[in-house]
Backbone as JSON, one array per atom type, in Angstrom:
{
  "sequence": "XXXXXXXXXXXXXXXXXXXXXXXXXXXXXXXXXXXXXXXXXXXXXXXXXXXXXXXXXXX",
  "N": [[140.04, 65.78, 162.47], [137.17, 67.15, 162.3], [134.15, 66.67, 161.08], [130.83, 68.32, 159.91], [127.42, 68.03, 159.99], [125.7, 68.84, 156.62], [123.16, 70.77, 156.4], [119.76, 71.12, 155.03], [117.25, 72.41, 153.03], [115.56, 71.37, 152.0], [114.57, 69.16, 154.01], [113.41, 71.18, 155.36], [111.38, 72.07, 154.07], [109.83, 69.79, 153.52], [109.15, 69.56, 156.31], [108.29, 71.23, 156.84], [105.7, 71.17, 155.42], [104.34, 67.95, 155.6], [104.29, 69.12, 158.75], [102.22, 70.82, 159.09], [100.38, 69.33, 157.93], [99.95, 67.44, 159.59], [99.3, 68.9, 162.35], [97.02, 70.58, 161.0], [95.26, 68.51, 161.63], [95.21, 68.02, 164.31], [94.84, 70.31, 165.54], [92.16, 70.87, 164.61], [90.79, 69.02, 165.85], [91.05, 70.16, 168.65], [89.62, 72.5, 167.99], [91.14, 75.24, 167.08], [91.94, 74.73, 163.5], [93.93, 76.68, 162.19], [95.25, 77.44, 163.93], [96.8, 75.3, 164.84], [97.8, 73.92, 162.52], [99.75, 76.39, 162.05], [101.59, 75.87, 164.17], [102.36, 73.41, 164.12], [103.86, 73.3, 161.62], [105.79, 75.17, 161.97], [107.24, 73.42, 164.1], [107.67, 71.24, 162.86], [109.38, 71.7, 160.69], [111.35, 72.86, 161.98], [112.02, 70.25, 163.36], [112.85, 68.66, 161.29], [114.69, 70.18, 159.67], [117.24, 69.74, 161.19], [117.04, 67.06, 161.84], [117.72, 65.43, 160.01], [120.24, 65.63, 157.81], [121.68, 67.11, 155.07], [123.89, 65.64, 152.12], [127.37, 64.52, 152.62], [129.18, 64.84, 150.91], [129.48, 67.5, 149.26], [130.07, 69.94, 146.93]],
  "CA": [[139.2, 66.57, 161.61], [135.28, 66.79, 162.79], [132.71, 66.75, 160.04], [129.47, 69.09, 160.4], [126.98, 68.16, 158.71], [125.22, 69.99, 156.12], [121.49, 70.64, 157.02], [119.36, 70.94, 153.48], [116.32, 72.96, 152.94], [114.69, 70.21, 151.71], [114.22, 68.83, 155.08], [113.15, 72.28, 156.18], [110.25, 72.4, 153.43], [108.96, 68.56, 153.7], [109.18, 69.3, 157.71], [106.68, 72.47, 157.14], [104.29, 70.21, 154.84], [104.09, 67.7, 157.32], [103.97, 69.64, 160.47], [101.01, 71.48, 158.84], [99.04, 68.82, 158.22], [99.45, 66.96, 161.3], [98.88, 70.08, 163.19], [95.64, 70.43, 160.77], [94.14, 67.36, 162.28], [95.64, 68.0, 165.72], [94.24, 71.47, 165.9], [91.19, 70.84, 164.5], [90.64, 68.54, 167.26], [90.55, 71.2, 169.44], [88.89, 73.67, 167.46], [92.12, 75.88, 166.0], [93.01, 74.14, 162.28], [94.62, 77.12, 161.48], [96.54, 77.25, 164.72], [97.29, 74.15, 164.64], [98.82, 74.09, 161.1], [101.13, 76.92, 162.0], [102.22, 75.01, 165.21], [102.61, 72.13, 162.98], [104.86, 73.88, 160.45], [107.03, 75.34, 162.76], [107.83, 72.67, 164.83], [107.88, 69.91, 161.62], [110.19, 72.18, 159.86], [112.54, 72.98, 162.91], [112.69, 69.17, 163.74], [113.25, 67.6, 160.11], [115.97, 70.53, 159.4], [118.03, 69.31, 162.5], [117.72, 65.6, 161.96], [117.78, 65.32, 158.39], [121.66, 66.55, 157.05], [122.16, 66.68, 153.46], [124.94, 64.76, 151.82], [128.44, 65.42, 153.22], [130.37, 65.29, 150.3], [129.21, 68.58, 148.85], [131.33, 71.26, 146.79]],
  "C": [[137.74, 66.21, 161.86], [134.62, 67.52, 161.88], [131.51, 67.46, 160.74], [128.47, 68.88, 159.26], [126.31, 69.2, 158.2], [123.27, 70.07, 155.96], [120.65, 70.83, 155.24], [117.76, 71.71, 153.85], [115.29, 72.54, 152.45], [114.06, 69.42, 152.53], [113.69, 69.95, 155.87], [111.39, 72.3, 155.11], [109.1, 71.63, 153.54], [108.75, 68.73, 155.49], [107.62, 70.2, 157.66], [105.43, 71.96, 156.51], [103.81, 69.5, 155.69], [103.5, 68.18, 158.41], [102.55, 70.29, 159.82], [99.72, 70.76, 158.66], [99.05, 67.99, 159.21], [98.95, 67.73, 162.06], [97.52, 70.98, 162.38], [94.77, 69.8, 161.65], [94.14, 67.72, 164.05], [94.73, 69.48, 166.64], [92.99, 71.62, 165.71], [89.9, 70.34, 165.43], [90.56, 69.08, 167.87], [89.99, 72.48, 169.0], [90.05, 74.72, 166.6], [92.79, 75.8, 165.16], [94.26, 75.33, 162.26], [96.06, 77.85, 162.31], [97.02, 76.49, 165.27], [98.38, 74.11, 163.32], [99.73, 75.36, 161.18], [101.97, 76.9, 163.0], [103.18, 74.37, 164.59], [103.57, 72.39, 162.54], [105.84, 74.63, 161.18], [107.61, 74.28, 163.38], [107.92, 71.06, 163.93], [109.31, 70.58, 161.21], [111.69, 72.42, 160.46], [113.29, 71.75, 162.87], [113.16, 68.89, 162.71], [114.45, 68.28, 159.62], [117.32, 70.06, 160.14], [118.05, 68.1, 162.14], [117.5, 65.17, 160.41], [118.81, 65.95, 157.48], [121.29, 66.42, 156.05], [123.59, 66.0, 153.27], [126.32, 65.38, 152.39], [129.33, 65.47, 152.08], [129.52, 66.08, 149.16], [129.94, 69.31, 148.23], [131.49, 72.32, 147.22]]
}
């Protein structure tokens, strides 16, 4: 029997906070905050949903 875990949208929300403001600073640095911060927030939100399951014993 192989367990999957269960991914959480909670790790999808704190990923897009995150990624947005790293990718503030990161973009700003090169001149595009505000395409930076939606770099950021895509690619925070992708990674932290993926490695961040939620609990497995769920109902």
């Amino acid at each position: 029997m192989t367990r999957k875990p269960h991914r959480n949208g909670r790790g999808l929300f704190v990923g897009a906070v995150l990624g947005a403001v790293a990718g503030y600073f990161a973009g700003r640095a090169m001149g595009y905050p505000a395409l930076g911060m939606i770099l950021g927030a895509v690619a925070g939100s992708a990674l932290l949903y993926r490695l961040n399951p939620g609990p497995w014993n769920r109902p």
